[in-house]
PyMOL commands that place a pseudoatom at each C-alpha (Angstrom):
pseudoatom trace, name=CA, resn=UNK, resi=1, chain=A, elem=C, hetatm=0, pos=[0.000, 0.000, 0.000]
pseudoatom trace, name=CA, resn=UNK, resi=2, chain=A, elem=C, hetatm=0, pos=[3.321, 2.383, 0.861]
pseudoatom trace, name=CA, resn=UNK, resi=3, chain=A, elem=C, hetatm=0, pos=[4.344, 1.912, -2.775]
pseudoatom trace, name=CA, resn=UNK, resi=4, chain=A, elem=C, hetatm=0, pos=[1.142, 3.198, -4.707]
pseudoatom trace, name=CA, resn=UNK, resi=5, chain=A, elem=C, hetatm=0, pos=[0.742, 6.011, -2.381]
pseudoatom trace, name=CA, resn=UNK, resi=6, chain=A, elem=C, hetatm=0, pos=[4.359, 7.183, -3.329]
pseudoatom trace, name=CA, resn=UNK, resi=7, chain=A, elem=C, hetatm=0, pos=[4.130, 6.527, -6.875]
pseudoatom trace, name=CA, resn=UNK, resi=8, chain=A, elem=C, hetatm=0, pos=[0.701, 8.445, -6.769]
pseudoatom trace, name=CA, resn=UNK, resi=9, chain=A, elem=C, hetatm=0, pos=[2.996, 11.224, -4.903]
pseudoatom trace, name=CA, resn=UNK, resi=10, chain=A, elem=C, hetatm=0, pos=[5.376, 11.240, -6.999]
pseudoatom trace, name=CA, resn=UNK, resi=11, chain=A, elem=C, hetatm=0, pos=[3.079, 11.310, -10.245]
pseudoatom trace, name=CA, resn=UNK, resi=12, chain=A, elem=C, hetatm=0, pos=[1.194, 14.151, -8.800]
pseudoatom trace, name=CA, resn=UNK, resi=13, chain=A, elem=C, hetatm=0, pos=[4.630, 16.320, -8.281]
pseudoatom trace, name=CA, resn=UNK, resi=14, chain=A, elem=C, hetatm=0, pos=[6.276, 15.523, -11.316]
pseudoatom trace, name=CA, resn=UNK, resi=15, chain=A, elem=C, hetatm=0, pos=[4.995, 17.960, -14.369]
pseudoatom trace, name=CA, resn=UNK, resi=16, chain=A, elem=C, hetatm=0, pos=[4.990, 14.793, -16.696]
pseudoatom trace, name=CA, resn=UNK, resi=17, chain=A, elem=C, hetatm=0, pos=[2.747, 12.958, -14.680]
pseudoatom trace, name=CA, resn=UNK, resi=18, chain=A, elem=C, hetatm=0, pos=[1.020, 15.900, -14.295]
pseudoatom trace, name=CA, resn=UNK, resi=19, chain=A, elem=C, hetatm=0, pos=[-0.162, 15.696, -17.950]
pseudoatom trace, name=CA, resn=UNK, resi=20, chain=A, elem=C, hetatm=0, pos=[-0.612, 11.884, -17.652]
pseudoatom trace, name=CA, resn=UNK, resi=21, chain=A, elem=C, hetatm=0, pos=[-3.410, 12.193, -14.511]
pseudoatom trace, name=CA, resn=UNK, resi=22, chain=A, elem=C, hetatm=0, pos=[-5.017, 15.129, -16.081]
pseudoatom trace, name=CA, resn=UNK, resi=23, chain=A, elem=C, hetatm=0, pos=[-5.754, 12.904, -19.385]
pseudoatom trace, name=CA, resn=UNK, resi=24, chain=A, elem=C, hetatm=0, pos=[-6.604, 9.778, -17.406]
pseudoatom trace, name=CA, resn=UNK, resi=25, chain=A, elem=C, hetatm=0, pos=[-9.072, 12.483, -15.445]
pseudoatom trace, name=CA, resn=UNK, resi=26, chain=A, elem=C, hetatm=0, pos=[-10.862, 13.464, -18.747]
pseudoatom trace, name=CA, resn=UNK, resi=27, chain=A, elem=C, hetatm=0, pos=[-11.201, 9.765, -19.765]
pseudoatom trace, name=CA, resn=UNK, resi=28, chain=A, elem=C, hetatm=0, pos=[-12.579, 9.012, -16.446]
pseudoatom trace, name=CA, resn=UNK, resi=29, chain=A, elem=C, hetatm=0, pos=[-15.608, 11.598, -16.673]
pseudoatom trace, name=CA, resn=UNK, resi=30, chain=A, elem=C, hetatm=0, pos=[-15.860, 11.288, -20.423]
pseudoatom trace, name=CA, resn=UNK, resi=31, chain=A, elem=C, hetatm=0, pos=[-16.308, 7.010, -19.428]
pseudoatom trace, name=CA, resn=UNK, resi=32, chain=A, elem=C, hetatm=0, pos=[-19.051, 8.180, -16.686]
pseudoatom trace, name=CA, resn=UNK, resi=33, chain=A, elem=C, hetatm=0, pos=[-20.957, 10.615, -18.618]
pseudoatom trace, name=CA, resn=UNK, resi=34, chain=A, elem=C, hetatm=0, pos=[-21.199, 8.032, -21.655]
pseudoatom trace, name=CA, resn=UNK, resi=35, chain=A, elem=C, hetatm=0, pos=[-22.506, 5.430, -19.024]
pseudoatom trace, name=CA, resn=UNK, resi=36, chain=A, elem=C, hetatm=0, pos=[-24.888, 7.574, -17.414]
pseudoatom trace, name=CA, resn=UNK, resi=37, chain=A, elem=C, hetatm=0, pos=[-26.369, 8.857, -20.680]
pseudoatom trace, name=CA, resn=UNK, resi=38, chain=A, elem=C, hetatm=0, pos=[-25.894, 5.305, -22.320]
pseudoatom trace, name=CA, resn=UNK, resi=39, chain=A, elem=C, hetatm=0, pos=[-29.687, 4.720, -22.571]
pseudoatom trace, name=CA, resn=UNK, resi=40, chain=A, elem=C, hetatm=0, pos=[-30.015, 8.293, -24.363]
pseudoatom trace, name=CA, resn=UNK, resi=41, chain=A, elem=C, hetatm=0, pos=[-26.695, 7.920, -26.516]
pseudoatom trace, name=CA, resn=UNK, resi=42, chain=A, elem=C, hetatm=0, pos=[-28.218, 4.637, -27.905]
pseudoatom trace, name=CA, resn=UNK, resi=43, chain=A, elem=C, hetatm=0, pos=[-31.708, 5.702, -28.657]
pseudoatom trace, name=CA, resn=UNK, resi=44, chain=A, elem=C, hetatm=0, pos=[-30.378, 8.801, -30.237]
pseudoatom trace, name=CA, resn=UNK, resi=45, chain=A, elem=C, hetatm=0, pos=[-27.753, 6.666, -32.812]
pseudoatom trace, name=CA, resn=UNK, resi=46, chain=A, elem=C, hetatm=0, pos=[-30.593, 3.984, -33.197]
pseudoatom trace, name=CA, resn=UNK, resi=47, chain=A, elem=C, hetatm=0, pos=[-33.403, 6.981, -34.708]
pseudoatom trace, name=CA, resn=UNK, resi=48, chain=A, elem=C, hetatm=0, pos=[-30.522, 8.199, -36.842]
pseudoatom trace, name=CA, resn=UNK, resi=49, chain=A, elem=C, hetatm=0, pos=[-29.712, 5.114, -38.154]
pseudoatom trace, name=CA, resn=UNK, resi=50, chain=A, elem=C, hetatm=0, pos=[-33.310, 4.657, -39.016]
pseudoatom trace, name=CA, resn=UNK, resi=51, chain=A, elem=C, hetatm=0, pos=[-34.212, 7.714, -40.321]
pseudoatom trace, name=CA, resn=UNK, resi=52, chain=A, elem=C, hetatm=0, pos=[-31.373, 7.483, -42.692]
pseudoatom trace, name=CA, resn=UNK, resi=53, chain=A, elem=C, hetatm=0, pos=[-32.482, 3.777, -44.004]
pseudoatom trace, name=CA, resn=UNK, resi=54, chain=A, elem=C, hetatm=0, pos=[-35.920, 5.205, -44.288]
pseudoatom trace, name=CA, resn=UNK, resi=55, chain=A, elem=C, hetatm=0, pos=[-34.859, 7.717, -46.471]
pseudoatom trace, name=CA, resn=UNK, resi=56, chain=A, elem=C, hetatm=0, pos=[-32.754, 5.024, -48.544]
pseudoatom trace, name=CA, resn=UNK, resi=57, chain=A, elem=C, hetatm=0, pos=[-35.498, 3.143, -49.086]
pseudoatom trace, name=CA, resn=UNK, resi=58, chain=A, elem=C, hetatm=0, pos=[-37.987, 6.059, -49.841]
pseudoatom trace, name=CA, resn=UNK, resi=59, chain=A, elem=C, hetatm=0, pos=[-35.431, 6.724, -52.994]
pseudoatom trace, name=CA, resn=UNK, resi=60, chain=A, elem=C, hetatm=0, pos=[-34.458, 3.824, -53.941]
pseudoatom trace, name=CA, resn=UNK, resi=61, chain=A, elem=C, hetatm=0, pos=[-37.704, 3.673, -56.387]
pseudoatom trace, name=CA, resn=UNK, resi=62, chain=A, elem=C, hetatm=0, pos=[-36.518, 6.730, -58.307]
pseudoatom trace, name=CA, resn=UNK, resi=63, chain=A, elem=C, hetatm=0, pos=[-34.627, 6.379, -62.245]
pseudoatom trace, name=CA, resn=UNK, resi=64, chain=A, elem=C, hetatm=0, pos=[-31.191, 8.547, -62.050]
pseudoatom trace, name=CA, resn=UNK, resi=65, chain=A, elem=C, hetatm=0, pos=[-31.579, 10.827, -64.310]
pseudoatom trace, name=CA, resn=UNK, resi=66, chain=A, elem=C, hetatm=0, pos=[-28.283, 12.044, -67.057]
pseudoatom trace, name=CA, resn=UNK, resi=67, chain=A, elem=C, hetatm=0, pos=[-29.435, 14.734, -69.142]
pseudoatom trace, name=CA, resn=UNK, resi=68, chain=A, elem=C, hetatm=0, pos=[-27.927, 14.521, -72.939]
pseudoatom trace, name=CA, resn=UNK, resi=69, chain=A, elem=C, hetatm=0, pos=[-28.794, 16.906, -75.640]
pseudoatom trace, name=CA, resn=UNK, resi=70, chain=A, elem=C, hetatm=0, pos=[-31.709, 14.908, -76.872]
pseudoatom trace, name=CA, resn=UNK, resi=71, chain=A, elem=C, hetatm=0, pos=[-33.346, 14.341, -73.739]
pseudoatom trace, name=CA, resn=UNK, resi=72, chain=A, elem=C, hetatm=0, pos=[-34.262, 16.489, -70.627]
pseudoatom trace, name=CA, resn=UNK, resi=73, chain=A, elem=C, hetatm=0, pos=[-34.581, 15.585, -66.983]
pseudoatom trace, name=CA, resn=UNK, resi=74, chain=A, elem=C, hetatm=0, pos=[-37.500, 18.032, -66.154]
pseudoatom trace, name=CA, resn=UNK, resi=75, chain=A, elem=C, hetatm=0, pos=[-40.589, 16.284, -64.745]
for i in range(1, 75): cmd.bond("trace and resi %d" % i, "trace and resi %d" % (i + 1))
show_as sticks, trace
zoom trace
């Protein structure tokens, strides 16, 4: 137990550890708020995937149209 509470000392005094806990603290919240909002986060990707396959399939019935100088793509 002496030997990770100096080497969490002696991270928290050295200015290159320094950088190391503040990432590790970012990761840590950024982990907590994705797992608190998980529910939310997963709804939110699942309507956005479905909306966009909805909209695939609502076009898929349309002819491309490539206009030449003979024909004209206006409806």
């Amino acid at each position: 137990m002496i030997r990770i509470t100096d080497f969490f000392k002696r991270v928290w005094q050295e200015e290159e550890g320094l950088g190391t806990l503040e990432i590790l603290l970012i990761v840590a919240v950024l982990v907590a708020i994705a797992i608190i909002f998980r529910k939310w986060i997963v709804s939110w990707f699942q309507k956005l995937i479905g909306d966009a396959n909805s909209d695939l399939k609502d076009n898929s019935g349309v002819t491309p149209c490539a206009p030449s100088p003979t024909t004209s793509c206006a409806p």
